[in-house]
N, C-alpha and C positions, 0 to 999 in steps of 0.2 A: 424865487426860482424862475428862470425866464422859459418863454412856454416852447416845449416839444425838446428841452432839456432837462434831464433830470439828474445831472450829475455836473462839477466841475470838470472831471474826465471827460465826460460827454461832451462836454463846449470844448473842451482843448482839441480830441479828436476830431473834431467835426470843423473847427479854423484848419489842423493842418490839414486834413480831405482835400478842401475849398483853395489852398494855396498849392496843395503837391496838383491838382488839376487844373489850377489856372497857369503853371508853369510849365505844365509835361513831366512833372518829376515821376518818377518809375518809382523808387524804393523811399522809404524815410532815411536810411543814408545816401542820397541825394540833398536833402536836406539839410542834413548833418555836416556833410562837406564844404556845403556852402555856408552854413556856420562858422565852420574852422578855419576856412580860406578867409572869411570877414573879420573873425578876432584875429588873426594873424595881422591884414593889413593895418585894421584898426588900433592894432596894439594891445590888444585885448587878452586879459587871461584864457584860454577855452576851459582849463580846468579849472580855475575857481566860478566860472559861471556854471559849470556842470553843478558845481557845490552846490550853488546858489538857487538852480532851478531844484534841486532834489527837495531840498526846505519847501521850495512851494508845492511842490506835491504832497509831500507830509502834512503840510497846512491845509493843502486843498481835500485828503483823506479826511483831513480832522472833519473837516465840514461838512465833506460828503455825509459821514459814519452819522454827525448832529443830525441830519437834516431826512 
């Protein structure tokens, strides 16, 4: 566990903090927009990466719950 975290959630939360205040972002859909606008350019699914990020939350619960 790396120290003054004590959760996977807690590191996720605490990167997007650190990035929505180094940009000026207001909401976490600010965020999210700019997500969408990047799969769009990129060619990108948005909705299969939704998929894809949920799994890691689940996985990341699992570990949490181990730990």
């Amino acid at each position: 566990m790396m120290s003054g975290f004590s959760t996977m959630a807690s590191l996720a939360a605490s990167r997007v903090r650190l990035l929505m205040k180094q940009t000026d972002m207001e909401r976490p859909a600010d965020l999210i927009a700019d997500i969408i606008h990047y799969c769009r350019a990129e060619g990108i699914e948005f909705d299969a990466e939704v998929n894809v990020a949920e799994l890691y939350v689940s996985e990341e619960e699992g570990y949490d719950d181990a730990n």
